[in-house]
C-alpha positions as CSV (number, residue, x, y, z in Angstrom):
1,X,-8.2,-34.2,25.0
2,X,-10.3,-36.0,22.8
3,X,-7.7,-37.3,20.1
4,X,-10.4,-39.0,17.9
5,X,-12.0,-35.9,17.4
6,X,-8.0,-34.0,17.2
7,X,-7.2,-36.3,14.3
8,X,-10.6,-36.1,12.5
9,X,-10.4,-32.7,12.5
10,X,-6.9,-32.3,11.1
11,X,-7.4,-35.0,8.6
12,X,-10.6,-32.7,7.2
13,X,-8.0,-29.8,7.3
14,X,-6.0,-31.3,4.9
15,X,-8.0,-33.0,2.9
16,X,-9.9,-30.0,2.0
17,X,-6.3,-27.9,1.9
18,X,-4.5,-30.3,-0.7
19,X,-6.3,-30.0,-3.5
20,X,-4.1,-27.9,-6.2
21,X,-6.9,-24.4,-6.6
22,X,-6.1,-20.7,-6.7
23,X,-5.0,-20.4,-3.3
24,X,-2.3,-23.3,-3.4
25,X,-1.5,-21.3,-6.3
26,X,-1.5,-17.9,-5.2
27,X,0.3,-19.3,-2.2
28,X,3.4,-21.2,-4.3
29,X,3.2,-17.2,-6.2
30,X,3.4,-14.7,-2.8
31,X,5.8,-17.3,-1.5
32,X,8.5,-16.9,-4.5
33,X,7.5,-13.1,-5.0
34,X,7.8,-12.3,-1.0
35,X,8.7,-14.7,0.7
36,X,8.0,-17.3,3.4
37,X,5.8,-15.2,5.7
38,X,4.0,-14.0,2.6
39,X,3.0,-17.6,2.2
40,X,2.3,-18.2,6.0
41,X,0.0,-15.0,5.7
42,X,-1.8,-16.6,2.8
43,X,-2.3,-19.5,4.5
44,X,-3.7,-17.7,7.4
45,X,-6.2,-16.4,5.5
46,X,-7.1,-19.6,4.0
47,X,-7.3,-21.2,7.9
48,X,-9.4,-18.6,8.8
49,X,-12.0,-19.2,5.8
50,X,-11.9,-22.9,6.7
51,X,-12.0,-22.0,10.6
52,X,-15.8,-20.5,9.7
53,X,-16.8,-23.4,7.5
54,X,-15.6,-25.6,10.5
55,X,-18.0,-23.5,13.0
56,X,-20.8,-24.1,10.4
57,X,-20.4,-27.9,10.4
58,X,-19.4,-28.8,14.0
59,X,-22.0,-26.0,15.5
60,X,-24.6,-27.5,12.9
61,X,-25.4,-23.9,12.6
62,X,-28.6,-25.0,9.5
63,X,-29.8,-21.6,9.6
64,X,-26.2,-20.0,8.2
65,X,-25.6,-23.0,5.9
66,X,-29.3,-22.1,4.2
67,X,-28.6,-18.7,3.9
68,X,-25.5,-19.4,2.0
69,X,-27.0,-22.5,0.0
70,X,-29.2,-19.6,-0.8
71,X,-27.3,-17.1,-2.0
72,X,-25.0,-19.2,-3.9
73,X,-25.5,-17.3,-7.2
74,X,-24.4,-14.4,-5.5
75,X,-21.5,-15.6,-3.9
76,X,-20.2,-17.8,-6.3
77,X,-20.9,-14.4,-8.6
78,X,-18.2,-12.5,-6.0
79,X,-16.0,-15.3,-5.8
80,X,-15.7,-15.5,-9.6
81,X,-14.7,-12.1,-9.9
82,X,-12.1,-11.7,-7.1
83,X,-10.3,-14.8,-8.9
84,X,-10.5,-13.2,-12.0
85,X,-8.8,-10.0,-10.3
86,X,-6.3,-11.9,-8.6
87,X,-5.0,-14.1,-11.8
88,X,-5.3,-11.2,-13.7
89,X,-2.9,-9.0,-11.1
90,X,-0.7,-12.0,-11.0
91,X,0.2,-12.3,-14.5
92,X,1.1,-8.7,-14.5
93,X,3.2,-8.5,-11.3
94,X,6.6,-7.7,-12.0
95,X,9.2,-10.0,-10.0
96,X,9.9,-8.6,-6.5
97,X,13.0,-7.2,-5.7
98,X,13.0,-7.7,-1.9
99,X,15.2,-10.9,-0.8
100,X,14.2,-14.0,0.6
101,X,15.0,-12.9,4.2
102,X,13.3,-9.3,3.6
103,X,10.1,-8.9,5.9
104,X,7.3,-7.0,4.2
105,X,5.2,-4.6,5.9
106,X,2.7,-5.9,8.3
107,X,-0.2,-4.1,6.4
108,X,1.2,-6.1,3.0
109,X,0.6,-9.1,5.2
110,X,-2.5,-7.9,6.4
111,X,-3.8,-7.3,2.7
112,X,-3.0,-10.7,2.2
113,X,-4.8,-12.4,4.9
114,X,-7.7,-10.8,4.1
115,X,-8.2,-11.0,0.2
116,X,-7.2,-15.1,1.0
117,X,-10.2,-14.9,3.2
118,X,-12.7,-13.3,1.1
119,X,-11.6,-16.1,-1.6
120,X,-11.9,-19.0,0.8
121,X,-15.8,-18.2,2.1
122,X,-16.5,-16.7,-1.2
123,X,-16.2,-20.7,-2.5
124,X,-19.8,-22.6,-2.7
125,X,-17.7,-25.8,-3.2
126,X,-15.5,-25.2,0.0
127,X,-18.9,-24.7,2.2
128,X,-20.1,-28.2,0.8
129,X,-17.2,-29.9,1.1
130,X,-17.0,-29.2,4.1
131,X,-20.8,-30.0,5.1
132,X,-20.1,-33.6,3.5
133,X,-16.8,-34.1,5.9
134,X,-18.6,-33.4,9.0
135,X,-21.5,-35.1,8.5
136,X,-19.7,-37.9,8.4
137,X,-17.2,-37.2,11.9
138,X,-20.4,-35.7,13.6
139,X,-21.3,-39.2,15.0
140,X,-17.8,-38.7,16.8
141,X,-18.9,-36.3,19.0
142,X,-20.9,-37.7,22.5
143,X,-23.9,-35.1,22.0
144,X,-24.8,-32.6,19.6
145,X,-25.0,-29.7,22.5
146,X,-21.5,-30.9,23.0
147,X,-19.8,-27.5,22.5
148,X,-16.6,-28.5,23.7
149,X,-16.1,-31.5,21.6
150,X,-17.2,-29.1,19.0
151,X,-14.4,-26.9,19.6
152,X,-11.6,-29.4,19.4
153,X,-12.7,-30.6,15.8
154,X,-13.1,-26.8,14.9
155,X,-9.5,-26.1,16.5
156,X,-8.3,-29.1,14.9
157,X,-9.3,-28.2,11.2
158,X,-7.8,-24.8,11.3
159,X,-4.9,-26.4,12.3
160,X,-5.1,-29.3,9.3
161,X,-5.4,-26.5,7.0
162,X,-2.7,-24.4,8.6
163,X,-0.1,-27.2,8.7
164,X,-0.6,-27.9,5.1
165,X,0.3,-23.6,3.8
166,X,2.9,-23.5,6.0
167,X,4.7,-26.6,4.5
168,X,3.8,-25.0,0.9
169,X,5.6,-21.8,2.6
170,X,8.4,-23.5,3.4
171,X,9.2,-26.2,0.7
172,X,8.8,-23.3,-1.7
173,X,10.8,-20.4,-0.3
174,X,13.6,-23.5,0.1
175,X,13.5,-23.5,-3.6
176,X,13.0,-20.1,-4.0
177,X,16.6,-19.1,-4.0
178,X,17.4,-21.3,-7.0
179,X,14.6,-18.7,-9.0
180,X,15.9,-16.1,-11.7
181,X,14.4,-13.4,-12.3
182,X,13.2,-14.8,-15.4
183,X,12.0,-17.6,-14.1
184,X,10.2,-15.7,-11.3
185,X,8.2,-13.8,-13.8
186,X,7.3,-16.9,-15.7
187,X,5.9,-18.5,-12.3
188,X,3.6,-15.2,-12.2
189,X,2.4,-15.0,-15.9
190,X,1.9,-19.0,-15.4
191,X,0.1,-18.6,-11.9
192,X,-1.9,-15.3,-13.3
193,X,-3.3,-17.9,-16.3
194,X,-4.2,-21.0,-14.4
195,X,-5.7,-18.4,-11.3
196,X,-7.6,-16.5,-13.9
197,X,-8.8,-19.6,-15.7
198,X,-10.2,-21.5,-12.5
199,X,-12.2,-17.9,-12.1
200,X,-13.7,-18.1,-15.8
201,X,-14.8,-21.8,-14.7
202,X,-16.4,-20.5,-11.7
203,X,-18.2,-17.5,-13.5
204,X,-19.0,-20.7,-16.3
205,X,-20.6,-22.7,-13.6
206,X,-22.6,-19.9,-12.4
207,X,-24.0,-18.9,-15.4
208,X,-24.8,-22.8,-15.9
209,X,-27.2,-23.1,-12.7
210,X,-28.6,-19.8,-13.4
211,X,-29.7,-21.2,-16.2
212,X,-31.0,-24.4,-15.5
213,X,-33.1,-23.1,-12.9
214,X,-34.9,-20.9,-14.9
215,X,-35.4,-23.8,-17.4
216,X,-36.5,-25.9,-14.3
């Protein structure tokens, strides 16, 4: 095992995790309304999203990261939207009434996952980020047709990312019982606003390099 390469990687899954966005946010949110494996399911979506960016970078797959440089009206368009939806839904969302130690359905996790997915590749700014990370860990790695090397720094990302909405999870659904149910529906209308805003600055951006390239 190639620890350079196990550390690298999990340093770039944090890094890139951290930063307070919509899915911190809807995480913190599902976590209080559902509970800890709502937040673990979040954050599996999330891992996932980074787990395809990672493939991109480590697998210097050029081809995949021009298509999507490509179409980044498009999917900075999509990605605007869904965020829109979700702050929207948030601030809406009447507090649960399932307790902290209630599981949910395994298709309400499911749903989950997947719209935390869709979110995560649907971000131009995640794709990049990551693109400037691994060009700088790439020299790491012995040879470029090194697929195994490659693997570990993938592996190791996902589980960067991972560790970081599991802690969330848990930190949170340890102060979760200390939430009334006033003060749960505050954290939704709060969470629906910021959520919703971060999509308006997204659809804003868009709109902005729309255009400028058809001034340029």
């Amino acid at each position: 095992m190639d620890w350079h390469l196990v550390i690298a990687g999990g340093a770039i899954g944090l890094a890139l995790a951290v930063p307070v966005g919509p899915i911190n946010l809807m995480c913190i949110q599902r976590t209080v309304q559902h509970g800890f494996w709502s937040g673990v399911a979040t954050g599996i979506g999330a891992a996932a999203g980074d787990g395809l960016f990672a493939v991109i970078g480590a697998f210097g797959i050029t081809w995949l990261t021009t298509l999507i440089e490509g179409n980044r009206l498009w999917i900075q368009g999509v990605g605007g939207v869904i965020v829109l939806i979700m702050g929207a839904r948030t601030f809406f969302q009447p507090p649960s009434d399932h307790a902290p130690g209630v599981d949910l359905p395994w298709l309400h996790h499911g749903g989950l996952i997947g719209t935390t997915f869709l979110l995560t590749i649907t971000n131009p700014a995640t794709l990049l980020g990551y693109i400037a990370a691994f060009s700088g860990v790439k020299g790491i790695i012995a040879s470029p047709d090194d697929y195994t090397q490659a693997s570990v720094l993938v592996g190791a990302v996902v589980g960067g990312s991972f560790l970081w909405w599991v802690i969330v999870a848990w930190v949170v659904t340890k102060l979760r019982r200390g939430f009334t149910e006033t003060g749960m529906r505050w954290i939704n209308r709060v969470s629906g606003v910021v959520i919703f805003l971060f999509g308006i600055l997204v659809v804003i951006d868009m709109a902005g390099v729309r255009v400028f390239n058809s001034l340029h």
